[in-house]
C-alpha positions, 0 to 999 in steps of 0.5 A: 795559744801557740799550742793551741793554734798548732793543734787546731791547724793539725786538726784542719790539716787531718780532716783536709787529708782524711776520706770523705764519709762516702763508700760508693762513687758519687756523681756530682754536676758543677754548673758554670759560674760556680763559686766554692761556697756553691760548690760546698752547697751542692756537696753538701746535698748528696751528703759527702761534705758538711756545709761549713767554712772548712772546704772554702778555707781550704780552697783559699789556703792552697790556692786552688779556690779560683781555679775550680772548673764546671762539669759533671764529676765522679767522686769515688770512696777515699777521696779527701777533701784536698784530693777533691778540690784537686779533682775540680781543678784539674777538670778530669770530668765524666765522659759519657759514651753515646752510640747511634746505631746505623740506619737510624733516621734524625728523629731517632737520633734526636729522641734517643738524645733526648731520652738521655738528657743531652739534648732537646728534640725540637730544638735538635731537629729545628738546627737539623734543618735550619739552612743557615746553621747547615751552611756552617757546618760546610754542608748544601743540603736541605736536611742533616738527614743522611749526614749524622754519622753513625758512631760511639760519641764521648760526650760531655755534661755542661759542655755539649748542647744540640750545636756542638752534637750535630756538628760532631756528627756532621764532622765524622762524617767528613772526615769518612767520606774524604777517606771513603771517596778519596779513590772512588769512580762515580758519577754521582753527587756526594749527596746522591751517594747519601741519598742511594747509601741510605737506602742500601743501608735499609734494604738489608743487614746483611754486609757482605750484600751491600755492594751487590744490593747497591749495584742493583739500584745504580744498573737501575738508574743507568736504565731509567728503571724506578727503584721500588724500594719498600724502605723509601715507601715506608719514609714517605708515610706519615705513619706507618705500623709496620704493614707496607700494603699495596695501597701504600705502595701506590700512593705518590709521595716524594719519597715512593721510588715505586712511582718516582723515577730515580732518587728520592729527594733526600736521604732516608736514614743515616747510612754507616760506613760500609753502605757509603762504601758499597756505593763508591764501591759496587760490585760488579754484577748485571742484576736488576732484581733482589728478593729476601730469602726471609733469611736475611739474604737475598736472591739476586736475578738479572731478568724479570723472569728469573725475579718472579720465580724466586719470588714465587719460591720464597713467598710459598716457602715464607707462607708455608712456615707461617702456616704451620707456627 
């Protein structure tokens, strides 16, 4: 009986050491609440374990049974079933990393969330306007529109909701504008920043152009000029398939700065760093006017005269290469 109880204890002790019957890494999600026979179920499933008593014994010989942690883990080839339950015990879970381009807007945030499974979109953008979950995060405003940082995210399965992301962003945030406007010269409101920054985020791509493109919309507004910014049209429009036509440009909405005076009523987008930084930071310039290039630049003139001829040499020059495709 010694002999074989020793032999049976080697036997268990050799399984518990050996690699689990897998040759590629698995992925593998533990709820919240999960006990180790649960656990040992799920294994099961993908096939990496057999769905016996051998883990849960193992897990109560070593200790390790009421200390196993809920997530999202990656298993790779040559795990043991010891080194497994070490894995769940030490909590070493997967970290997904998440990146929200600069200028998107919170619709576009929520659905590329959505589209990856972290979040739900309509309960995403119902917290992105609750004023009282707003108020929390040490906000004022009416939406997190504007204040959803643009950033690669690490993220975290079980352990991140719609709360706990947008309070991530709207923290980033934070912490930028406190760097950003430790030294700034303005005027303007922090929401006012926003709300400009936005809109300097969505009238170029080009980086070096941020703090001229931003000096143009600020002499405006000293001058009690509109703004006539196509971008904040285009926000304003319940749809929009890509032609901005005359007619749009008339239409009254909020958010149409060809017929409002000064700022939109909020953002229209979520500006990144530099954009914040170019309105803190203009550049020093007289220029009331900007036309593209067609380039991804843009003509800068200081007077409507000096505007309307470049407007006509890049429109001729946009029709000419347009004609002849």
């Amino acid at each position: 009986m010694l002999l074989a109880a020793l032999a049976a204890g080697a036997w268990f002790w050799s399984w518990a050491n050996s690699p689990l019957p897998t040759d590629r890494a698995t992925v593998i999600f533990i709820p919240r609440g999960s006990g180790v026979r649960r656990i040992t179920a799920l294994l099961a499933e993908k096939g990496i374990i057999a769905d016996d008593l051998r883990l849960p014994l193992l897990a109560r010989l070593t200790g390790l049974g009421g200390r196993l942690r809920a997530g999202e883990f990656r298993l790779r080839p040559g795990l043991t079933p010891l080194g497994l339950l070490r894995l769940l015990e030490q909590g070493r879970v997967v970290q997904h990393r998440i990146t929200i381009p600069e200028g998107w807007t919170v619709h576009q945030v929520a659905s590329l969330l959505a589209a990856r499974g972290w979040v739900d979109a309509t309960r995403f953008l119902a917290l992105a306007r609750d004023a009282r979950f707003i108020s929390s995060l040490g906000l004022h405003v009416p939406s997190l529109e504007g204040y959803l940082f643009p950033d690669t995210y690490v993220l975290v399965r079980g352990a991140t909701d719609e709360r706990r992301i947008l309070g991530m962003m709207v923290s980033r945030f934070l912490a930028v504008w406190q760097d950003l406007a430790a030294d700034a010269d303005t005027t303007l409101s922090r929401n006012q920043v926003v709300i400009l920054a936005s809109i300097v985020e969505k009238e170029t791509g080009a980086a070096a152009e941020r703090p001229l493109i931003a000096r143009v919309f600020l002499n405006r507004l000293a001058r009690g000029m509109r703004l006539q910014s196509d971008p904040t049209v285009i926000y304003g429009l319940a749809s929009f398939d890509g032609n901005l036509t005359r007619k749009d440009l008339r239409r009254r909405t909020p958010y149409n700065t060809y017929v409002i005076p000064g700022l939109p009523p909020g953002p229209i987008c979520n500006p990144g760093r530099a954009s914040l930084a170019a309105v803190l930071h203009p550049a020093d310039s007289d220029a009331l006017y900007f036309v593209s290039r067609n380039d991804g630049t843009h003509q800068f003139s200081r007077t409507l005269r000096e505007h309307n001829r470049a407007v006509r040499l890049y429109q001729r020059r946009h029709s000419t290469k347009k004609a002849g495709k």
